[in-house]
C-alpha positions in Angstrom: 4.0 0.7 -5.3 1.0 0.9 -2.5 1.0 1.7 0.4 0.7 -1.7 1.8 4.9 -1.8 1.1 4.9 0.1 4.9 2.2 -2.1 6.8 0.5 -5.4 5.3 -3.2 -4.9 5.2 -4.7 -8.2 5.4 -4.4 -11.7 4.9 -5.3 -11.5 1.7 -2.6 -9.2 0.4 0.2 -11.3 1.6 1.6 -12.2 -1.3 1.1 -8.7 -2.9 2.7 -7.0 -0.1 5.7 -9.5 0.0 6.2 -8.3 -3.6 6.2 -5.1 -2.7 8.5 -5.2 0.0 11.0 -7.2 -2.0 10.6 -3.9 -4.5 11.3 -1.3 -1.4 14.4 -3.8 -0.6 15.5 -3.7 -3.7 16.0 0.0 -4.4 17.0 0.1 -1.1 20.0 -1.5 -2.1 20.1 0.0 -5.9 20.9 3.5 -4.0 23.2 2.5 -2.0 25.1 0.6 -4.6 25.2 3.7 -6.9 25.3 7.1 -5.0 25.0 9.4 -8.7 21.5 7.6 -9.1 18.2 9.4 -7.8 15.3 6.8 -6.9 12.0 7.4 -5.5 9.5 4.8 -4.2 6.2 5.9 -4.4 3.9 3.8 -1.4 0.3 5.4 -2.6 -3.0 5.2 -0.8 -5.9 4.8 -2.8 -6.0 6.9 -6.0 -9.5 7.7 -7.6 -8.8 5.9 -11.2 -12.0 3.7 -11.7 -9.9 0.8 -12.1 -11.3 -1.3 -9.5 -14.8 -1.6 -11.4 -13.2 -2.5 -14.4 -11.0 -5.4 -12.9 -12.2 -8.8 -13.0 -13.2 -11.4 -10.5 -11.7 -15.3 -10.3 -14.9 -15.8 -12.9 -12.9 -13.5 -15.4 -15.8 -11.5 -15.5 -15.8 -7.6 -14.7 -16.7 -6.3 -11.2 -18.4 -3.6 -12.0 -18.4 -1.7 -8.6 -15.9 0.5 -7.8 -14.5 0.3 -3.9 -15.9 2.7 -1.7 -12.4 3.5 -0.4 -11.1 4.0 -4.1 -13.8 6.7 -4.7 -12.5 8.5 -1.5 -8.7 8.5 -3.2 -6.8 11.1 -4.3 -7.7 11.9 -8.1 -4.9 11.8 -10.5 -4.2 14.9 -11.0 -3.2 15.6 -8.0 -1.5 12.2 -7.4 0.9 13.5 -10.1 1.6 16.7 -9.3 2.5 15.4 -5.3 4.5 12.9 -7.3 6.1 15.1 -9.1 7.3 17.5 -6.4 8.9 14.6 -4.8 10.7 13.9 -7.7 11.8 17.9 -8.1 12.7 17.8 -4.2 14.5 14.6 -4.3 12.6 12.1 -2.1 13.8 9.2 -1.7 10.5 7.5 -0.1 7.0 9.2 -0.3 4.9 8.0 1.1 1.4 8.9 -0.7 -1.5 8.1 1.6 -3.8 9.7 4.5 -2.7 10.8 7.9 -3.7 7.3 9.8 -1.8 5.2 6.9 1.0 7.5 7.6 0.8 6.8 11.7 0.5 3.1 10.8 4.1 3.4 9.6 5.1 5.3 12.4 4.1 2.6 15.0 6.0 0.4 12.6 8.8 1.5 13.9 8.0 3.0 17.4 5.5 0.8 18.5 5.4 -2.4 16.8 3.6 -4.5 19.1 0.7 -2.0 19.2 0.5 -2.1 15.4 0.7 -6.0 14.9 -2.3 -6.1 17.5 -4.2 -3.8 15.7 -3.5 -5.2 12.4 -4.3 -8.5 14.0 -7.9 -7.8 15.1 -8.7 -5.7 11.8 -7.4 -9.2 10.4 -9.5 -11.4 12.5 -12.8 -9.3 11.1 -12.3 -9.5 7.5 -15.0 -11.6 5.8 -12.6 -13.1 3.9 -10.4 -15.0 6.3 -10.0 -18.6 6.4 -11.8 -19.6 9.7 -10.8 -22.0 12.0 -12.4 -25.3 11.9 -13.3 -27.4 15.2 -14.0 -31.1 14.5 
C-alpha cells in the first residue's frame, strides 16, 4: 500500500488513494474481527525499483524516465529488511516513508485544518489540475 493511504497527495490520486483507504479500513476491521490473526499494512514512500520508467503513458507507450522522487526512494533491500522487522516486531501499521511524510500524518490527526490547507495549496500548483474556466 503507499503512503498516500495516510494523506491524499493530489487530485490526481483520488481514486488511487480512495482504494487505498478502503484497503487500511478493511484490515482495520479483519483484526478486530479475529484477534489470533497478525496483519500489517505497509504505507511506503517511494522505493527505488525503476518501475516508473518502465510504466506506460495513456498512449500505451513506455515512459521512459524514471521520477526524480523515485530515484531518491529507499532501495529494496532495505525496504525489505525494514519490512521485515515490522513483521518480527509485530506492527500493526508501518508506516514506510521520510520524516515530513510521517509529520503529514501526524497533523492528520492533530491539526487537520493546517494539513488540508497545505494539501490544498500544493494542490492548487500541480500542472495537472483541471483549471477553472471564466466565460
Amino acid at each position: 500500500m503507499s503512503f498516500s493511504v495516510l494523506i491524499h497527495m493530489s487530485w490526481r490520486c483520488r481514486s488511487y488513494s480512495a482504494s487505498k483507504h478502503a484497503l487500511q479500513g478493511y484490515f482495520d476491521c479483519l483484526r478486530a474481527e479475529h484477534k489470533n490473526l497478525h496483519i500489517l499494512v505497509v504505507s511506503a514512500g517511494y522505493i527505488n525499483t525503476g518501475f516508473g520508467s518502465r510504466a506506460l503513458n495513456t498512449d500505451g507507450k513506455v515512459v521512459g524516465v524514471e521520477d526524480e522522487n523515485q530515484k531518491k526512494g529507499y532501495s529494496p533491500e532495505h525496504s525489505a529488511r525494514m519490512i521485515s522487522d515490522a513483521i518480527r516486531d509485530r506492527v500493526s501499521d508501518f508506516d514506510m516513508a521520510p520524516f515530513g511524510a510521517r509529520f503529514a500524518v501526524f497533523l492528520r490527526y492533530f491539526w487537520p485544518t493546517l494539513l488540508n490547507y497545505a494539501l490544498y495549496t500544493c494542490g492548487t500548483k500541480d500542472q495537472w489540475a483541471p483549471k477553472n474556466k471564466k466565460e
